[in-house]
C-alpha angles and dihedrals in degrees: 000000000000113000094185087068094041082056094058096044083066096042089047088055094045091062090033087065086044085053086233100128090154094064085052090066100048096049083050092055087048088060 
């Protein structure tokens, strides 16, 4: 299981809930 993965799904609801989808994809492109 990749944690690392698990990690941004959180992170990905966190700023979906913030509305900021944008920032979701960014982060996505860090990793």
């Amino acid at each position: 299981e990749d944690l690392g993965g698990r990690e941004l799904i959180q992170i990905a609801c966190v700023f979906n809930g913030a509305k900021n989808k944008r920032q979701i994809s960014m982060y996505k492109k860090v990793e």
